[in-house]
C-alpha positions in Angstrom: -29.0 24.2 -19.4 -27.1 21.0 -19.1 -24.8 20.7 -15.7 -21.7 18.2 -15.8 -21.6 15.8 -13.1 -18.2 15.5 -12.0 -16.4 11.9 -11.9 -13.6 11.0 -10.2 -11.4 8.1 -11.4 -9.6 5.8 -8.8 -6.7 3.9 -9.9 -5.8 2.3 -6.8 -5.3 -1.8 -7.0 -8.5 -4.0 -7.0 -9.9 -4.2 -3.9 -8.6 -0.6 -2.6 -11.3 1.7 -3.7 -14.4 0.2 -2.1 -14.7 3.1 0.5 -13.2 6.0 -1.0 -15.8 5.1 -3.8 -19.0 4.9 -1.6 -17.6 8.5 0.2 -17.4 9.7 -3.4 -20.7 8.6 -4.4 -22.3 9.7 -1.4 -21.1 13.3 -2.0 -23.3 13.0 -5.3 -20.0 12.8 -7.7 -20.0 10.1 -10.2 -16.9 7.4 -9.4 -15.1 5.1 -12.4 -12.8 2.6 -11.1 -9.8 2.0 -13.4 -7.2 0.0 -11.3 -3.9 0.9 -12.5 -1.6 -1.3 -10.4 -1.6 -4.9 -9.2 0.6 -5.0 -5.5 2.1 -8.4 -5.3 5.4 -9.7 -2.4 8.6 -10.3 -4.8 11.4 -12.4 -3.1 14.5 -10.4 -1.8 17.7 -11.9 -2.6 19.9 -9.1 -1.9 20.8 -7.2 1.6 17.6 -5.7 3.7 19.0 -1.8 4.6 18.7 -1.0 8.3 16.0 1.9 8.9 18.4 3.1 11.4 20.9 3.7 9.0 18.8 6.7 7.4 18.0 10.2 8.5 14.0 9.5 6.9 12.8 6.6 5.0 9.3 6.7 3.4 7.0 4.3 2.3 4.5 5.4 -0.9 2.1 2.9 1.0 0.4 0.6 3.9 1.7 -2.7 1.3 5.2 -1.3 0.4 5.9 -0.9 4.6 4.3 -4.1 5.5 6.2 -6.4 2.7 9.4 -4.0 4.2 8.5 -5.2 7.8 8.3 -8.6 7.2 11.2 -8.8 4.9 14.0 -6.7 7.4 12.7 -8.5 10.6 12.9 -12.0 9.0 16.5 -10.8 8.4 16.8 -9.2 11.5 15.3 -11.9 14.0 16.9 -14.7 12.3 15.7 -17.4 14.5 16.2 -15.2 17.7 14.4 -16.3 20.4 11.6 -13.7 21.5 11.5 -11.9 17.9 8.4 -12.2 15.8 8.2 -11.5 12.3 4.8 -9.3 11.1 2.9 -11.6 9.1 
């Protein structure tokens, strides 16, 4: 009788999958690594919202909050004394 070995497929951006892929792997299921987006900073020419202005905001991921971040407190501090953008 011939058993399937399952596979899992991650599509997260180059880079992403490295330890999700060993966990996988380790588990004894087979891993293909198909990268189906490329994350990269776009310039904002338009105004930054305020989170404070919303009841929930929510992020879809660790990039899409950090280029948020650095984008509304670059806005926010502008030049300010004592207020650090997160770089």
């Amino acid at each position: 009788m011939h058993h399937l070995r399952t596979t899992v497929i991650l599509t997260r951006p180059q880079g992403k999958n490295q330890g999700l892929q060993m966990r996988f792997e380790q588990a004894g299921l087979r891993v293909t690594t198909l990268p189906a987006l490329t994350l990269q900073r776009i310039a904002i020419t338009g105004p930054v919202p305020d989170p404070a202005a919303f009841d929930l905001v929510f992020f879809v991921s660790g990039f899409a909050v950090d280029c948020f971040l650095i984008c509304w407190l670059s806005k926010a501090c502008n030049g300010r004394k004592g207020c650090m953008p997160v770089v």
